[in-house]
C-alpha positions as CSV (number, residue, x, y, z in Angstrom):
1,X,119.1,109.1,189.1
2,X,118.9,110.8,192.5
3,X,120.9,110.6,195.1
4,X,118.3,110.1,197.5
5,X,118.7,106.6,199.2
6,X,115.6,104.7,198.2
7,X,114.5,102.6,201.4
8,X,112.2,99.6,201.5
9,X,111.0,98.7,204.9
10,X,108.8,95.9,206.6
11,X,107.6,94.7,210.2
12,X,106.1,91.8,210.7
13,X,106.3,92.1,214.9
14,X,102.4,92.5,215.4
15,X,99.3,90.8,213.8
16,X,99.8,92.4,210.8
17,X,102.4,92.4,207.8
18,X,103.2,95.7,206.1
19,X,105.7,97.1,203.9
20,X,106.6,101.2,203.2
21,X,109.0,102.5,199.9
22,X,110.5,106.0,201.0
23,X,112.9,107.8,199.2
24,X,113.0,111.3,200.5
25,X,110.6,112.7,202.4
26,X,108.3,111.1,200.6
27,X,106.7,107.8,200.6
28,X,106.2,106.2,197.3
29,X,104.4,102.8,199.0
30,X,102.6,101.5,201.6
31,X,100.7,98.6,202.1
32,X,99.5,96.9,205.3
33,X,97.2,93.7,205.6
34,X,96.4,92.3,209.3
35,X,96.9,88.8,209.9
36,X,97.9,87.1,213.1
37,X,99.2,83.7,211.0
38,X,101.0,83.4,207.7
39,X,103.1,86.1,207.6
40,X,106.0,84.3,206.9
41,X,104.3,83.0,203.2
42,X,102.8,86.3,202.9
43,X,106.1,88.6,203.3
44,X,107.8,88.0,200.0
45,X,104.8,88.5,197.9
46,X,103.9,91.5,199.6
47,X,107.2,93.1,199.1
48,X,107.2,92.0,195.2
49,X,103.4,93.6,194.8
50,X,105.0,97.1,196.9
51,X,107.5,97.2,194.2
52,X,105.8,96.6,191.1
53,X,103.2,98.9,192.3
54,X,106.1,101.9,192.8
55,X,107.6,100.5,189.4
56,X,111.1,99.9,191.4
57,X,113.3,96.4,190.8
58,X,115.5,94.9,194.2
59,X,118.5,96.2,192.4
60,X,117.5,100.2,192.9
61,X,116.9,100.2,196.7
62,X,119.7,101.1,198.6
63,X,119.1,100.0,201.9
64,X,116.7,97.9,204.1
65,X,114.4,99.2,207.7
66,X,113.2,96.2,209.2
67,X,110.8,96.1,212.5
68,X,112.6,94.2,215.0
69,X,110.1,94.4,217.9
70,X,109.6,93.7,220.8
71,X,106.5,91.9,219.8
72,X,104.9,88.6,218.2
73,X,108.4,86.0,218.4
74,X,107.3,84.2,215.4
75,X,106.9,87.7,213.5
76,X,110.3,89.2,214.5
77,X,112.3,85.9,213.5
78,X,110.7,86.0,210.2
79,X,111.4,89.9,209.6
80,X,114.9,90.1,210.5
81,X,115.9,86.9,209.1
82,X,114.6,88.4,205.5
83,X,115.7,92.1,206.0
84,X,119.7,90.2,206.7
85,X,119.4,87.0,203.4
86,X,118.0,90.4,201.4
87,X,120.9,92.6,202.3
88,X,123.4,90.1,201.7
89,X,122.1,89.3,198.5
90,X,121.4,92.6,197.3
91,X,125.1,93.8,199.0
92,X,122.7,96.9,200.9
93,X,122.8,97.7,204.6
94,X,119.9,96.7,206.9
95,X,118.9,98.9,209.3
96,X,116.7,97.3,212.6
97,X,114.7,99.4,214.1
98,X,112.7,99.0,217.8
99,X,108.9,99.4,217.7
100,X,109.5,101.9,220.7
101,X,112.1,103.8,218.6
102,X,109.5,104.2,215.4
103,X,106.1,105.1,217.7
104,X,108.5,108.0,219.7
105,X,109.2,109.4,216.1
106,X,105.4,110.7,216.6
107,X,106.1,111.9,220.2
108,X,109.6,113.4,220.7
109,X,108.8,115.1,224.2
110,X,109.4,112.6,227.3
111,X,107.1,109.7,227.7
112,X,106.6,105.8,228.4
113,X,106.6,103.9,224.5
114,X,104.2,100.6,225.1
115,X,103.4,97.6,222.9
116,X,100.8,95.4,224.0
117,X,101.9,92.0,225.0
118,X,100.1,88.9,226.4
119,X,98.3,88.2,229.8
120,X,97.2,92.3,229.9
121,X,101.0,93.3,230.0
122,X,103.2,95.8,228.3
123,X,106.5,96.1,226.7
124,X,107.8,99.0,228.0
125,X,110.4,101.9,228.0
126,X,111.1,105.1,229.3
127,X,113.7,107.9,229.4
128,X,114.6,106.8,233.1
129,X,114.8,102.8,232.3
130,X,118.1,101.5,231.1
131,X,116.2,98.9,229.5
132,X,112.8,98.1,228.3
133,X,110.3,95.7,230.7
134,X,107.7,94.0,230.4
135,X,105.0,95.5,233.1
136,X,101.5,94.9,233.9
137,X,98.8,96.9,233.3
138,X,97.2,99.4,234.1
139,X,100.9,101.8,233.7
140,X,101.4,103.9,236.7
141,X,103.5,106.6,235.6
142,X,103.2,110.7,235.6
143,X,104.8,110.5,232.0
144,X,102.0,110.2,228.8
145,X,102.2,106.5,227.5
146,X,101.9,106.2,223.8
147,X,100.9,103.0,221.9
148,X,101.9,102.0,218.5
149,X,100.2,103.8,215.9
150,X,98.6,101.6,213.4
151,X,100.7,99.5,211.4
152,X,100.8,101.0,208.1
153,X,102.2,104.1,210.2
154,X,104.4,102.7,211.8
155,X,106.4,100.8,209.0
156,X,106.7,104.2,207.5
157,X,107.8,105.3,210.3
158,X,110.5,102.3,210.9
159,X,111.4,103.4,206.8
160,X,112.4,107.3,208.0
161,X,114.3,106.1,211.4
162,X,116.3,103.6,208.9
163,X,116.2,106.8,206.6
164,X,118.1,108.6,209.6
165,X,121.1,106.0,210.2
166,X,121.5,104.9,206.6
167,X,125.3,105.3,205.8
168,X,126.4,105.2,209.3
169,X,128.4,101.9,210.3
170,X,125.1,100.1,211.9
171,X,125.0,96.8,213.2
172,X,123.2,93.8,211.6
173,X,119.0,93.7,212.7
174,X,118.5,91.8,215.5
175,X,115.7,90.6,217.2
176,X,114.3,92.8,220.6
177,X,113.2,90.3,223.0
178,X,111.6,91.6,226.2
179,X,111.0,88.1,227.8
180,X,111.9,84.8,226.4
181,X,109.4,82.6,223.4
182,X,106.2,81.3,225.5
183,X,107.1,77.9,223.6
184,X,108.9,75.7,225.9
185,X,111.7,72.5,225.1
186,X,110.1,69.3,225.0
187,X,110.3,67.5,228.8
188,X,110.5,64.5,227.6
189,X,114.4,63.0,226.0
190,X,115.2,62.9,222.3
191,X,114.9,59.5,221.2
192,X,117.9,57.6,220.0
193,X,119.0,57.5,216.5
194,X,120.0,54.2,215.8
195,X,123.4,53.5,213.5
């Protein structure tokens, strides 16, 4: 036994799902598989083949990194909804971490982090913004702008930023909305439910 923390982490933000095992330094897992549908049926087996494939059961991890965007709505729901029911059931912490946080792991000197979004726009941050945006393109800044790298990199990279604040007192994952869902309330009135 080592006392190592063992992390399993996941992102299902962009059009792919993808899963990293890192205890350590060292990653004992990765598996990525692009898909822009179906990653919420797709998840759970993904994360069973990871860990059969490092020979580790859900009882040995010790804590949970989860992707928690900004990207795809659909994708983050489904991600931090499973990274919390799995650390309550497993009695582990869950650690969210932002897209922006995970890509700046590859580039700690000042610059813009951007994730594609829809309509040729970015989600956006920087170290003078006290918030991320969501800008169009083309990004007129002095700073570089770095993208996401691709996503097998990055969930290993969400695994050693969850790495980083495991055993401090974190909040539960929650979902990084830039803008609000694309998907709009129904205009029309609910009907009537008859007694």
């Amino acid at each position: 036994m080592t006392d190592t923390p063992l992390i399993l982490a996941f992102d299902t933000s962009g059009p792919a799902v993808a899963a990293a095992l890192l205890r350590g330094p060292d990653v004992l897992a990765v598996v990525c598989e692009d898909m822009k549908r179906g990653q919420a049926e797709r998840l759970m087996p993904l994360l069973e083949e990871l860990l059969a494939e490092a020979g580790v059961t859900w009882q040995a991890l010790d804590a949970i990194g989860v992707g928690i965007g900004p990207g795809n709505f659909t994708g983050i729901r489904i991600s931090v909804s499973c990274a919390r029911g799995l650390a309550l059931g497993l009695g582990i912490p869950a650690v969210g971490v932002s897209t922006f946080e995970a890509l700046s792991r590859d580039h700690p000197s000042p610059h813009i982090a951007a994730v594609p979004a829809p309509r040729d726009q970015f989600y956006v941050v920087s170290p003078d913004m006290e918030a991320p945006a969501l800008l169009k393109a083309p990004l007129d800044t002095k700073l570089p702008v770095h993208m996401p790298p691709p996503a097998d990199r990055l969930v290993e990279n969400i695994a050693r930023c969850a790495a980083t604040r495991h055993g401090s007192d974190i909040p539960r994952p929650a979902p990084l909305y830039i803008k609000p869902a694309d998907a709009a309330p129904p205009r029309d009135p609910a009907p009537v439910i008859l007694e």
